[in-house]
C-alpha positions as CSV (number, residue, x, y, z in Angstrom):
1,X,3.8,9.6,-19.0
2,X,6.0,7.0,-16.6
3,X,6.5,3.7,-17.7
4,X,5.2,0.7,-15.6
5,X,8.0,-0.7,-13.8
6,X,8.4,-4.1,-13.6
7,X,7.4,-4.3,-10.0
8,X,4.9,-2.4,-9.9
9,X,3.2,-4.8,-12.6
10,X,3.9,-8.0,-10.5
11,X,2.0,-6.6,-8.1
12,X,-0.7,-5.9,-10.2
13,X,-0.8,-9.0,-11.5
14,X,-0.4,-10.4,-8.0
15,X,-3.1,-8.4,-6.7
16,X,-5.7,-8.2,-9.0
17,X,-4.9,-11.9,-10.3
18,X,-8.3,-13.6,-10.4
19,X,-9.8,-10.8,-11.7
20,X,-7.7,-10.2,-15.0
21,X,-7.8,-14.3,-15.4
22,X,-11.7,-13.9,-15.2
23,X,-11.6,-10.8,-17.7
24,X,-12.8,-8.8,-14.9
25,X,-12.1,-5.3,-13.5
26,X,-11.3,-5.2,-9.2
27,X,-13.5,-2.6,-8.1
28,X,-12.8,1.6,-8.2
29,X,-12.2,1.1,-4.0
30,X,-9.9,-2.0,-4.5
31,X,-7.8,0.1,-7.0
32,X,-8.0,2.5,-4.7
33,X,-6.9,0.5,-1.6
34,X,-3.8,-1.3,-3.6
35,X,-2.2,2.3,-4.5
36,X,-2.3,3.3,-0.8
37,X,-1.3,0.3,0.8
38,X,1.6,-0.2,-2.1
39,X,2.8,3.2,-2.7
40,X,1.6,3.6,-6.0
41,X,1.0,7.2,-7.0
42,X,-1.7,6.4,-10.0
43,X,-5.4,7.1,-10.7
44,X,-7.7,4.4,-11.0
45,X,-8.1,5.2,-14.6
46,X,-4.8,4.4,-15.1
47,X,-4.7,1.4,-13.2
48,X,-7.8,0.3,-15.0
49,X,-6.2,0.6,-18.5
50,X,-3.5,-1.1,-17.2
51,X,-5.7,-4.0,-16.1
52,X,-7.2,-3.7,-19.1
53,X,-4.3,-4.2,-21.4
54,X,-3.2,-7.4,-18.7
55,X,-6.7,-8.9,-19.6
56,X,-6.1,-8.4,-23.4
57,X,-2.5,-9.5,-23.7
58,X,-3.8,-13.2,-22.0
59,X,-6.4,-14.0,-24.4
């Protein structure tokens, strides 16, 4: 398991903004769309836990 860098969760947390201030999850084909266009090499469900734990750590 690779850490998060601390880039790579800025841009999450640039990305996917509204959507882990709403409590929200981006869709599987946004996910999908941000690893290609930014490089980053994983899965949704990663991503998606990721987001998930973004969402948790603001409330």
């Amino acid at each position: 398991m690779v850490s998060w860098s601390q880039y790579e969760v800025d841009l999450l947390r640039s990305t996917f903004e509204d959507e882990i201030k709403n409590g929200l999850y981006p869709t599987s084909k946004a996910i999908q769309d941000f690893s290609s266009k930014n490089g980053i090499s994983r899965s949704v469900i990663v991503i998606k836990a990721k987001i998930q734990h973004l969402i948790k750590i603001r409330k």
